[in-house]
N, C-alpha and C positions, 0 to 999 in steps of 0.2 A: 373273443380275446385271444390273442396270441403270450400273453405274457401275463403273471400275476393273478391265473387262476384260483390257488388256495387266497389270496388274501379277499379278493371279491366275493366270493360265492358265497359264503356264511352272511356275509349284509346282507346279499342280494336277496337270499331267502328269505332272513326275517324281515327285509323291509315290502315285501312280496305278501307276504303271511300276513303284515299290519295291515298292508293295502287291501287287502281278503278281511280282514277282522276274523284271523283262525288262529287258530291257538293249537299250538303241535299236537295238543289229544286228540283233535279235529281228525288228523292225520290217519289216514286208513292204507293207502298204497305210497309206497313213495316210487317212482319210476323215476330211471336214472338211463340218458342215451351214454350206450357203453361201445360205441363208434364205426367204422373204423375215425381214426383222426389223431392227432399229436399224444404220443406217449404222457405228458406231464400233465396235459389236461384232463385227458378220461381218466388217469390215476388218484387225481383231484376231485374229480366231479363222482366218481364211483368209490371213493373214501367217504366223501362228504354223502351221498344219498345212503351207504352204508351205516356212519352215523345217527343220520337223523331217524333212520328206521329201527337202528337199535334205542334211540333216546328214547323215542314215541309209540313203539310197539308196534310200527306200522308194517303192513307187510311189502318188502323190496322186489323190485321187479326192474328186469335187467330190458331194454328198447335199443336195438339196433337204428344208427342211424336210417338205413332205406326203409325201414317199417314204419318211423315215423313220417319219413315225405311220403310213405305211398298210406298212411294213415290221414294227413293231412290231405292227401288227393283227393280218398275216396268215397267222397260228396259229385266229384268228377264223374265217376265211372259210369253213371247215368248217361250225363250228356255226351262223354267221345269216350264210346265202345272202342275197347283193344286193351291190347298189352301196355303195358308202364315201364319206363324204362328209367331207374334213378340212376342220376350218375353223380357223384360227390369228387370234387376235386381234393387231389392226392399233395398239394405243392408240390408234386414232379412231372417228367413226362405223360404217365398214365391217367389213367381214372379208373376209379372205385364204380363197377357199377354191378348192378343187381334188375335180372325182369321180373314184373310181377303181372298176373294176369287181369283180366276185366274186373273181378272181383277183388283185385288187389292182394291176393296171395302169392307168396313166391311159386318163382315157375324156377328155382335153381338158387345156387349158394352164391353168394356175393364174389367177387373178384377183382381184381387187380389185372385189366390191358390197356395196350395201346389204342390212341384212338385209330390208329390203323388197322388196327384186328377188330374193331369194335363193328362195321357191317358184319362181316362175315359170320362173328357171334352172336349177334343178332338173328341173322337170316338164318343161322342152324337151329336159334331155338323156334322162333315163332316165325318164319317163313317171311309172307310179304303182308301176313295181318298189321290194320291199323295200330301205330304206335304213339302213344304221348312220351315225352321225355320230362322228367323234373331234377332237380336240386340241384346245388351250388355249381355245378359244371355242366349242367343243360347245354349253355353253349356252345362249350368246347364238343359236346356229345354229337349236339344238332349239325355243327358245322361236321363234322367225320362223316354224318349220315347223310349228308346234303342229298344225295340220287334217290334217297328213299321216301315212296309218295307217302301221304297224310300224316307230316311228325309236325309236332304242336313242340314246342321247345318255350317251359315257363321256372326259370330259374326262382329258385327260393332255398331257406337256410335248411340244412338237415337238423340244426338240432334247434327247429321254433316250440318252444313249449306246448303248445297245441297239439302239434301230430304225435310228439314224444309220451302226451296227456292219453289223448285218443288208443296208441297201440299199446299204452303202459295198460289201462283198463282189460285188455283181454291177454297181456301179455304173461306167459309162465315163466320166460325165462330168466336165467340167472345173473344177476348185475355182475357180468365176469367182461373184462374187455375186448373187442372184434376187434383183430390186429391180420393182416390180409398180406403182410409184405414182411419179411425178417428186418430186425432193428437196422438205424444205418449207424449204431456205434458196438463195435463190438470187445471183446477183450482181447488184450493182446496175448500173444503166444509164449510160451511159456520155454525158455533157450534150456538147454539139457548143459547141467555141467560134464565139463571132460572127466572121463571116467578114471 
C-alpha cells in the first residue's frame, strides 16, 4: 500500500489471526519488516508489531527487508550456488541493495547506489562468482548487470509475510527502522534576527 497504512493493518491482522484460528496469547514472536522503504509506513507497521507484542507478551523482533527475500530465497541456495543479490526499489533514481552469500548471510551492509555503480560493487565484493538477483527491483538490477554471466533476475515483494516469517524466527534484532538515505523533507532554517 502506498497510502492508509495505519487504518489497514489492525484489520488486516486480526482478520489474518481469525483466518489462523489464533488467538493473540498464541502469540510467541511478533516480527515486524522495519525496511529500508516510506517513512509513514514502517512508522505504522513498527508501532503497530510494537503494540501487539506489548498487548500479547510476545517477543518483538526487528526483519530487515533483504533478510527477508534472502530468507524467502533460501530453499534456493541448494539449486543456484553463488551470492544473492537483493535489490529493493527506492521510487528514485537508485536501488537499495544488499549481497548475501550461498548461505544467505550477509556479505556487507545494505546501501543506497546507482544502477551505474551497481557492477562495479558488485565485482569488488564477489568478483565474477555466480550471482542470483531477487526483489522488487531485480529488474532494474538485472538490466545494470546485463554483461555479467549466470544472473537469474526473479522479482518478488520484500516485505511477503513468509521471508519476513522465516528471518523473524532467528532474528535478534531490534524492531528499530532501516533508513539508508537522509529524509527528503527537512526543516527549515532558522533567519537570525538583526542584532
Amino acid at each position: 500500500m502506498r497510502y492508509g497504512h495505519a487504518e489497514a493493518l489492525l484489520p488486516m491482522v486480526e482478520s489474518a489471526m481469525n483466518r489462523a484460528g489464533l488467538r493473540p496469547d498464541d502469540l510467541d514472536i511478533v516480527a515486524v519488516c522495519t525496511g529500508p522503504g516510506g517513512f509513514t509506513g514502517l512508522r505504522a507497521g513498527i508501532a503497530a508489531a510494537h503494540g501487539i507484542a506489548l498487548a500479547t507478551g510476545a517477543r518483538l523482533v526487528g526483519v530487515p527487508a533483504f533478510a527477508a527475500v534472502a530468507a524467502a530465497r533460501g530453499s534456493e541456495s541448494e539449486e543456484r550456488p553463488g551470492a544473492l543479490l537483493v535489490a529493493l526499489d527506492t521510487r528514485r533514481r537508485d536501488i537499495y541493495v544488499q549481497l548475501f552469500d550461498s548461505a544467505r548471510r550477509p556479505l556487507g551492509t545494505a546501501e543506497a547506489i546507482s544502477a551505474e555503480s551497481l557492477p562495479g560493487w558488485v565485482a569488488a565484493a564477489i568478483g565474477a562468482a555466480p550471482l542470483v538477483v531477487a526483489g522488487d527491483a531485480a529488474a532494474a538490477a538485472a538490466a545494470a548487470l546485463a554483461e555479467r554471466p549466470l544472473l537469474t533476475a526473479e522479482p518478488d515483494s520484500p516485505t511477503d509475510a513468509r521471508g519476513v516469517a522465516s528471518a523473524g524466527l532467528r532474528s535478534r534484532s531490534p524492531a528499530r527502522p532501516l533508513y539508508l538515505r537522509a529524509p527528503d523533507v527537512t526543516l527549515p532554517r532558522l533567519r537570525q534576527m538583526p542584532g
